[in-house]
C-alpha positions as semicolon CSV with decimal commas, in nm:
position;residue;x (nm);y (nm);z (nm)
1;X;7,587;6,024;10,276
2;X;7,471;5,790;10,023
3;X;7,756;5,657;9,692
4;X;7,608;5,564;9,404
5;X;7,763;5,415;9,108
6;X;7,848;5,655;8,816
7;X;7,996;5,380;8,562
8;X;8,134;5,017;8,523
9;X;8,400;4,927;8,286
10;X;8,490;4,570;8,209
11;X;8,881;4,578;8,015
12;X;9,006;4,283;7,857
13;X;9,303;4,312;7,598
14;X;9,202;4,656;7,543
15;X;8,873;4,662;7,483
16;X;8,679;4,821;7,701
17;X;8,274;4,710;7,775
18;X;8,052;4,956;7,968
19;X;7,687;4,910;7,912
20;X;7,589;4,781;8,259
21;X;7,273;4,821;8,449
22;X;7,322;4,710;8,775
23;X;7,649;4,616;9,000
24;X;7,637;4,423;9,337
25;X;7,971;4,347;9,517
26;X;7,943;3,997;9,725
27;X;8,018;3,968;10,084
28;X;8,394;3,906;10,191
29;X;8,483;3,711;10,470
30;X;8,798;3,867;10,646
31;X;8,862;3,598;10,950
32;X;8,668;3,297;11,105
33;X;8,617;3,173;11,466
34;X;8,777;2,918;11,578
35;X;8,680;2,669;11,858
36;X;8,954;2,636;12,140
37;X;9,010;2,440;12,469
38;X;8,839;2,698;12,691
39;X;8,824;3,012;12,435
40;X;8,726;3,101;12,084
41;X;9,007;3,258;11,863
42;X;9,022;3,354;11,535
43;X;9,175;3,301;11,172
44;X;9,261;3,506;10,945
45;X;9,111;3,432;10,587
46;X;9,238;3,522;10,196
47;X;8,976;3,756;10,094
48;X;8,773;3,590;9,800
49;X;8,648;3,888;9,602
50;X;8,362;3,846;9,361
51;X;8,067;4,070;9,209
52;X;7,704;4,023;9,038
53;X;7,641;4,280;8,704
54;X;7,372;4,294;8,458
55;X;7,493;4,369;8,100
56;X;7,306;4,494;7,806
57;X;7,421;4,180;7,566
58;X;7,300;4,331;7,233
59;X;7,559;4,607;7,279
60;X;7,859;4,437;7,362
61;X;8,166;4,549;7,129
62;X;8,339;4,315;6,896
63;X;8,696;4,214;7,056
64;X;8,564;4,142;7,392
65;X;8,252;3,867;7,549
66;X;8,175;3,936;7,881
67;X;8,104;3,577;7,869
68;X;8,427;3,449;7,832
69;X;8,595;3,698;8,044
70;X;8,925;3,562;8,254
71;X;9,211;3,778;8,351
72;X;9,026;4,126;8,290
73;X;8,996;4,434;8,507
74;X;8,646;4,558;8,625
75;X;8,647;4,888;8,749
76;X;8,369;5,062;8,913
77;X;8,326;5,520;8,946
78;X;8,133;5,644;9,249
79;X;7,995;6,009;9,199
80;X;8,199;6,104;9,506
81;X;8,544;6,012;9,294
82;X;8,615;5,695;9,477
83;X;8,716;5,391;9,248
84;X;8,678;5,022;9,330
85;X;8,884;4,799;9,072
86;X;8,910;4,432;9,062
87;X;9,197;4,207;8,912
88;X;9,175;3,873;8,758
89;X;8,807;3,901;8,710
90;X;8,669;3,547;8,575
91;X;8,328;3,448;8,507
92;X;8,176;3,208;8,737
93;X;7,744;3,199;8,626
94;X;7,556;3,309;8,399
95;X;7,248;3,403;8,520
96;X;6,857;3,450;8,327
97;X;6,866;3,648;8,028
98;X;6,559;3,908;7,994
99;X;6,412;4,006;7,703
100;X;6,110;4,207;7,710
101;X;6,028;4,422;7,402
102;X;6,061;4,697;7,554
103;X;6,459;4,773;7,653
104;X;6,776;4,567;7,541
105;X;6,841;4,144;7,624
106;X;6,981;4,157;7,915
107;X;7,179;3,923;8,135
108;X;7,330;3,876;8,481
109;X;7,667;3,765;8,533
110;X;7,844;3,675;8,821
111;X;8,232;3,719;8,837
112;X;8,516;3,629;9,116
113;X;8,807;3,850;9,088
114;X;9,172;3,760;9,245
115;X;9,212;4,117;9,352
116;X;9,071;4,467;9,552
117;X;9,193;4,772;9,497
118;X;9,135;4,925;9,775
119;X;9,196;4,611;9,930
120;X;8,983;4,463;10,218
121;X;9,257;4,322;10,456
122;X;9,253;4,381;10,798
């Protein structure tokens, strides 16, 4: 069965930002081998969560720039009722901003995000 996204919210100090296009969540590494005398074990690793969006700029409310975003919540709604929500969501890049005549400037950003919920630990 396939989940698709339903909406993305970006919160900061109570202002809430929710005209994205697209949402990609970046790869997680859980553990890591590690070389041994005569075996390979492994580590354990902190999760480092983090997350690619496209945003409509010319519609972003006053009170909030997802530009200068650090310490917000981002919270993602899958049609099935699921919810992904990250913590401590920073920005790390900006990414090209498109402008085409046609539809709204728009502009990816990529954010890193301190926590999961549901987490990812094993």
């Amino acid at each position: 069965m396939a989940e698709y996204v339903t909406r993305c919210s970006l919160e900061m100090n109570g202002v809430v930002f929710e005209d994205f296009t697209s949402f990609k969540e970046n790869s997680v590494s859980l553990s890591k081998q590690v070389p041994l005398m005569n075996n390979t074990g492994t580590a354990k690793l902190k999760p480092r969560y983090g997350f690619t969006v496209d945003a409509r700029i010319a519609s972003v409310p006053s009170g909030i720039n997802p530009l200068a975003i650090y310490g917000g919540t981002f919270t993602v709604q899958m049609d099935n009722g699921d919810r992904i929500s990250f913590g401590g969501v920073a920005i790390n890049d900006t990414g090209d901003t498109s402008i085409d005549g046609e539809t709204e400037a728009g502009q990816t950003i990529s954010y890193s995000a301190e926590s999961r919920t549901p987490d990812l630990e094993l």
